[in-house]
LOROKOL-180994 format. One record per residue (C-alpha): x, y, z; residue number from 1. Coordinates in steps of 0.1 Angstrom, whole numbers, plus 5000, padded with zeros to 4 digits. Layout:
N
    px    py    pz   nr
     X     Y     Z  NUM
...
//
This chain:
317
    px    py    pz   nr
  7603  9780  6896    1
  7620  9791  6924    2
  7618  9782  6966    3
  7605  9751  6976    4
  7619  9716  6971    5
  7620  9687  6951    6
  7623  9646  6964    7
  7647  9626  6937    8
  7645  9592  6944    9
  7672  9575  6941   10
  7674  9533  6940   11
  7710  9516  6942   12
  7715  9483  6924   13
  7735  9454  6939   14
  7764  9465  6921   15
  7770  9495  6942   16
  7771  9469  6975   17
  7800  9480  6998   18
  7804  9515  6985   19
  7806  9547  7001   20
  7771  9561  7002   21
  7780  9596  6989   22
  7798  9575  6963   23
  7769  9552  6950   24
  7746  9583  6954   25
  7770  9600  6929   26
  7770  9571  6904   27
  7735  9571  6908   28
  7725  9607  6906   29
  7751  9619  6876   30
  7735  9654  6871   31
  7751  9659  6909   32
  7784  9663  6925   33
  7797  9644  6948   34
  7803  9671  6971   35
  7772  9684  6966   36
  7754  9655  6976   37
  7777  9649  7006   38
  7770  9682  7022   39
  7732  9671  7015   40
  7733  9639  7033   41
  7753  9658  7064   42
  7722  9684  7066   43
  7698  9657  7069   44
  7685  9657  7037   45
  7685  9621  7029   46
  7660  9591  7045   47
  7660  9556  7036   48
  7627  9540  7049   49
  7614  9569  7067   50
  7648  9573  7086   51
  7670  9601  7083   52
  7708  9593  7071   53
  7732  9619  7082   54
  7764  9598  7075   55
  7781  9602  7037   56
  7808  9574  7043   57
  7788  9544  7057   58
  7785  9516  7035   59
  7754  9505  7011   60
  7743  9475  7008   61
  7729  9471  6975   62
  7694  9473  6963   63
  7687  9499  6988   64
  7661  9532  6979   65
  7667  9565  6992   66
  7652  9597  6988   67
  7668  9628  6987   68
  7649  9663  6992   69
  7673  9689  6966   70
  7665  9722  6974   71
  7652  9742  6938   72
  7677  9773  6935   73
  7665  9806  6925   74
  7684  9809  6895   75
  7700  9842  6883   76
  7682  9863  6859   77
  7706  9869  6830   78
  7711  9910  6822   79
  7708  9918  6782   80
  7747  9927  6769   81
  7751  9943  6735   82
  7777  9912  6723   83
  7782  9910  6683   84
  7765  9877  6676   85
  7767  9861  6644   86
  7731  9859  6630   87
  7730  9833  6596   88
  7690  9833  6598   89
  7665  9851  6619   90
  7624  9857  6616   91
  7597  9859  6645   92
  7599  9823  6656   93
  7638  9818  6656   94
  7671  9825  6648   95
  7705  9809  6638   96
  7735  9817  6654   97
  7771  9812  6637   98
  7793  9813  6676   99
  7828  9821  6678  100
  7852  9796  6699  101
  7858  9813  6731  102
  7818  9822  6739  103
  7804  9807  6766  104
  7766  9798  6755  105
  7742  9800  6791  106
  7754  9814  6823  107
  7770  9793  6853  108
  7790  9795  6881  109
  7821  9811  6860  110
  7807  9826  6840  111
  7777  9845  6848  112
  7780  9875  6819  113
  7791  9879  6787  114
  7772  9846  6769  115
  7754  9842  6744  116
  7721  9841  6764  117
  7738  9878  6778  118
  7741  9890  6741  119
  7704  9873  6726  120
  7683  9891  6755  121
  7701  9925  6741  122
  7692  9916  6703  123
  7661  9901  6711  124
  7651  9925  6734  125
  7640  9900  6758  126
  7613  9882  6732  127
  7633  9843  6736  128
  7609  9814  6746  129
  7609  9806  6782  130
  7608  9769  6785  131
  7646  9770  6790  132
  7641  9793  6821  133
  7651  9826  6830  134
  7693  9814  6830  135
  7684  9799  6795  136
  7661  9816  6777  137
  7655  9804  6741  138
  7684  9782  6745  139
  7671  9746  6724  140
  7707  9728  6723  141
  7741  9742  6730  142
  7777  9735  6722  143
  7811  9738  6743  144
  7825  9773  6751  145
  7857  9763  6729  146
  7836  9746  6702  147
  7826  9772  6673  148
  7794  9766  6648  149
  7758  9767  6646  150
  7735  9767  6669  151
  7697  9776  6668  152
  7678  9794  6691  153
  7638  9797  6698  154
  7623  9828  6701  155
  7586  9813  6708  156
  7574  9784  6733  157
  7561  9768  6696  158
  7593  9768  6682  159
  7611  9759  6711  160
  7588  9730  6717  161
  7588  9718  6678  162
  7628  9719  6678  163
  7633  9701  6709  164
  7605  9672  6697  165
  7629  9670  6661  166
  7660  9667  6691  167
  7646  9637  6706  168
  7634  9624  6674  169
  7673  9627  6663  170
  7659  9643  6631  171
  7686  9675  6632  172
  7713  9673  6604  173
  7743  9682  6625  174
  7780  9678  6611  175
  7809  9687  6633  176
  7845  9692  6610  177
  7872  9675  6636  178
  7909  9674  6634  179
  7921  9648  6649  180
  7949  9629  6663  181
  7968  9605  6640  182
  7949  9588  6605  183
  7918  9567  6615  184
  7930  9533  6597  185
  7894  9530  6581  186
  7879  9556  6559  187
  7846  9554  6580  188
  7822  9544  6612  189
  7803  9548  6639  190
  7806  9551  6673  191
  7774  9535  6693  192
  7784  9538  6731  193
  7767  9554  6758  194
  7775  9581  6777  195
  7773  9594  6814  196
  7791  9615  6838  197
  7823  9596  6847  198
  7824  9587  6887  199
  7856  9593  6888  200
  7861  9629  6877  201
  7825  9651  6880  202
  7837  9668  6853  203
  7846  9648  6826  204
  7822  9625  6809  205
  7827  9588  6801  206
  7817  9557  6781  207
  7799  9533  6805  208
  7781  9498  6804  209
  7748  9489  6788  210
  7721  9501  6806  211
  7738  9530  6824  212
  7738  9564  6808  213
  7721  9578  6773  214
  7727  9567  6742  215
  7750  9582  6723  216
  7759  9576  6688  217
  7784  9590  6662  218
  7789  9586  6623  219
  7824  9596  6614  220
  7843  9600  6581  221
  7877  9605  6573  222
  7878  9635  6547  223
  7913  9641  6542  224
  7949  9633  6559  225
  7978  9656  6574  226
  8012  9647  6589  227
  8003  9629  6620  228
  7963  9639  6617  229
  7931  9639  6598  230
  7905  9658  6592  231
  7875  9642  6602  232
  7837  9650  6596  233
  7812  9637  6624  234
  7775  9634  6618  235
  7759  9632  6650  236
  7726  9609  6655  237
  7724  9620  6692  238
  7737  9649  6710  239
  7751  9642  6741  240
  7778  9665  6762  241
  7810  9661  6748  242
  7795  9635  6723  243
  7824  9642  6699  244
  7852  9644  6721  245
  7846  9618  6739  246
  7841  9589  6710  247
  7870  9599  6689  248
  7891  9597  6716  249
  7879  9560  6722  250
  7888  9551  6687  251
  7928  9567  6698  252
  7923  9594  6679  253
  7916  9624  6701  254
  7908  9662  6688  255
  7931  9680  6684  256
  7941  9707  6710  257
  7915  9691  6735  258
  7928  9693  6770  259
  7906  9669  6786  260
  7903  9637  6769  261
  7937  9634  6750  262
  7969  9644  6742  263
  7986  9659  6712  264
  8009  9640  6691  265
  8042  9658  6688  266
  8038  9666  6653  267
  8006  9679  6662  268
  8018  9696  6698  269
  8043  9713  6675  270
  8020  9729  6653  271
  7999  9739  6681  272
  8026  9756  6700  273
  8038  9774  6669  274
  8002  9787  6658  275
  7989  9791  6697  276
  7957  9772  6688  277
  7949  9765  6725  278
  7914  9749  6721  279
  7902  9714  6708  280
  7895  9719  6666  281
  7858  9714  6666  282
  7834  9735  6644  283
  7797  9730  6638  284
  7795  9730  6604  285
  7763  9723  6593  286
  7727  9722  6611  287
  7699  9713  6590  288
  7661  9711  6606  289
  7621  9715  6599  290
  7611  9746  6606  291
  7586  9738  6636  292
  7558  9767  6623  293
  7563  9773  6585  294
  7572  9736  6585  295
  7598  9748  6553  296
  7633  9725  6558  297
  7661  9750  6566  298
  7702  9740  6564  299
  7731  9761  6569  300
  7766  9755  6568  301
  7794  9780  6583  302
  7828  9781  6571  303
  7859  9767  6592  304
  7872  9798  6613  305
  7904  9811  6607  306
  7925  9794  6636  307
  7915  9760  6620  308
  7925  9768  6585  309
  7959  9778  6599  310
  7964  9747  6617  311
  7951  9726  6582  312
  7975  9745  6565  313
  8004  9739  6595  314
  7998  9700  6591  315
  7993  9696  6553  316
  7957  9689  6553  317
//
């Protein structure tokens, strides 16, 4: 849909009494910047009680509701771009795609060619399902740009529907391979915290209290052990942004290579440098799901790339 507006509103708890208002309207809108919602309040976008609020600094009382008119962007239609993609499974409701590290999956600011929607609209030739909208045709679930692995993608409004009901149901089999830093002291667990945008970085995402956030939750196991690493396998019951990322680096044992949320050992910075592995060692391993039309149960697994098996090899795993 595109023009027009739509009214969020938004309702601050007593916690957020004395903040700034384009901070508590951050905490309380995560899918929105900061920024973004400050230049909103400036252009008179925001009323509490009837009453228009022009001033992003002023300080909120608590328990107050607002609402908040968000113009709807016309997003951009994504052009069709012969990219190689690696197809492990394809008939005339969907397909499964192996992706390399280093491919952006939907367009966004940054990158608005040369994803994998940009490369499925040329093999497709256009026939994706459209409940993901024209920037994100076909696109059920996706994974980080520097991730690599499996990924499936609808090609009807039936299968996108189907796949997306089995998402929420938490009834895809999806196993991430992890390198990690330093050896997990247990040989297993599970990570059951919540997730939300963090308020102090936009773009990083955070473990928060109970009640704030989704509910995110990790099984891990320890599969085998390097100098100063392990190789870890994560099953994930949920599939929240960063899901991975972010709950092995609460237990102290970030991913390996992942600039955001840790830092490499020096064992492990060594065999970076040496290697130039420059990306956190995640791979989607293996995806496993009901087919939501032939109803037949369908699991693939993909092989470890090449820049991972070096850096096993580097650390002895």
């Amino acid at each position: 849909m595109t023009g027009g507006s739509d009214i969020i509103d938004i309702a601050l708890g007593a916690d957020h009494a004395g903040w700034r208002l384009d901070r508590a309207l951050a905490d309380a809108v995560p899918t929105m910047s900061r920024e973004r919602l400050k230049t909103l309040v400036k252009s008179g976008a925001l009323e509490r009680s009837g009453t228009l609020v022009r001033d992003p600094a002023i300080k909120v009382a608590g328990n107050e509701t607002f609402q908040l008119t968000v113009p709807r962007a016309a997003p951009a239609e994504a052009q069709a771009q012969d990219i190689p993609l690696g197809i492990v499974f394809e008939d005339e409701h969907l397909l499964v795609v192996d992706k390399p590290a280093g491919l952006v999956v939907h367009p966004a600011a940054g990158n608005l060619d040369g994803t994998m929607v940009n490369a499925l609209l040329h093999h497709c030739a256009g026939r994706l399902s459209g409940i993901g909208g024209v920037a994100r045709p076909g696109i059920v679930h996706r994974i980080d740009k520097d991730t690599s692995g499996l990924l499936v993608v609808a090609k009807t409004d039936v299968a996108h529907e189907g796949l997306a009901r089995q998402f929420a149901a938490h009834s895809i089999d999806r196993r991430y391979q992890a390198m990690v830093n330093g050896v997990p002291m247990a040989p297993k667990g599970t990570v059951d915290a919540p997730l939300a945008r963090s308020s102090h970085d936009r773009k990083k995402i955070a473990i928060v209290g109970e009640g704030r956030g989704k509910r995110a939750v990790t099984h891990w196991t320890r599969q085998s052990v390097g100098r100063d690493s392990a190789l870890v396998e994560c099953r994930l019951e949920t599939g929240r942004t960063h899901q991975v990322r972010v709950h092995m680096a609460s237990l102290g044992h970030s991913l390996v290579g992942d600039p955001v949320y840790g830092r490499n050992n020096k064992t492990v910075a060594t065999a970076c440098k040496e290697l130039g592995f420059k990306r956190q060692a995640l791979h989607a391993a293996t995806l496993g799901f009901i087919h939501p039309v032939t109803k037949h149960h369908l699991s693939f697994d993909s092989p470890v790339p090449k820049d991972m098996q070096e850096l096993f090899k580097a650390l002895g795993v």
